[in-house]
C-alpha positions as CSV (number, residue, x, y, z in Angstrom):
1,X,-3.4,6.9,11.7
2,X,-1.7,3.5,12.9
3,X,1.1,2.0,10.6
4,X,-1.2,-1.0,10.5
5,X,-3.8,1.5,8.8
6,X,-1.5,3.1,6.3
7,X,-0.1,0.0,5.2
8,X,-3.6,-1.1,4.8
9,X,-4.2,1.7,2.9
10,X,-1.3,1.1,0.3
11,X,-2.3,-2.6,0.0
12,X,-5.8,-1.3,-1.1
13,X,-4.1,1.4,-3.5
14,X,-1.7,-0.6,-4.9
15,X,-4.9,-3.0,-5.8
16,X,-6.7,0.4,-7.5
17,X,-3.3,1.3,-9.6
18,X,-2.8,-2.6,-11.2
19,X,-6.8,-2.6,-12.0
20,X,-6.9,1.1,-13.2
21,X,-3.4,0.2,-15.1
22,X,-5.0,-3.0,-17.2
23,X,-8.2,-0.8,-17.7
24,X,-6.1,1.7,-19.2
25,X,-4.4,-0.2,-21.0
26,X,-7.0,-2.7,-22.6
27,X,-10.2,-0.3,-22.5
28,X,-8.8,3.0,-22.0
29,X,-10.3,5.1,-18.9
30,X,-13.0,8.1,-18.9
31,X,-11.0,9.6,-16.6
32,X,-7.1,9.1,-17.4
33,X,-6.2,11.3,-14.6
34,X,-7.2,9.0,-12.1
35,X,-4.0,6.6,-12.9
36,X,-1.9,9.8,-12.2
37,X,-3.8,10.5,-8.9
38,X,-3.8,6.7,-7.8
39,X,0.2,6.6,-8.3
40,X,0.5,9.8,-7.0
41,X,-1.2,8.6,-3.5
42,X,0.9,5.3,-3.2
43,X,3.6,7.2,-3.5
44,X,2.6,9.2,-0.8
45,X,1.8,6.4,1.7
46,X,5.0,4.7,0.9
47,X,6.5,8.1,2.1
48,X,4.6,8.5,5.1
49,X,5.6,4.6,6.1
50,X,9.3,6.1,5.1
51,X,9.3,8.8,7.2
52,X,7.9,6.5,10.2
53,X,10.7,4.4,9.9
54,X,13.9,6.6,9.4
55,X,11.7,8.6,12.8
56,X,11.2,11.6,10.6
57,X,7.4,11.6,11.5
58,X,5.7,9.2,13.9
59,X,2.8,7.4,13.4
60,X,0.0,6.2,16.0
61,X,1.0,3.0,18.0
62,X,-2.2,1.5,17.9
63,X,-2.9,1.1,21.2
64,X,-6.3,3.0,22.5
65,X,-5.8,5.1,25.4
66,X,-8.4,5.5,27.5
């Protein structure tokens, strides 16, 4: 995964979390867990992007090799 794609990613989840959060909040959810999972995964891509940057892990440039 690019950084590009991650960060992608975490936009999208970070979206999921606010909507999931007012839902909750104003209707209640069928499925409460998925607020814990949703902040559970942005948590995870913020680590991953983290990691990349203190060069713990390294993430794909981006560039296709052929």
């Amino acid at each position: 995964m690019t950084r590009a794609e991650v960060e992608q990613k975490l936009k999208d989840e970070g979206q999921n979390l606010f909507h999931l959060t007012l839902r909750h909040s104003t209707q209640g959810l069928p499925k409460p867990t998925e607020l814990k999972k949703s902040r559970r995964q942005v948590a995870r891509l913020k680590t991953v992007l983290q990691e990349d940057k203190l060069g713990k892990t390294k993430l794909a440039s981006g560039a296709k090799t052929a």
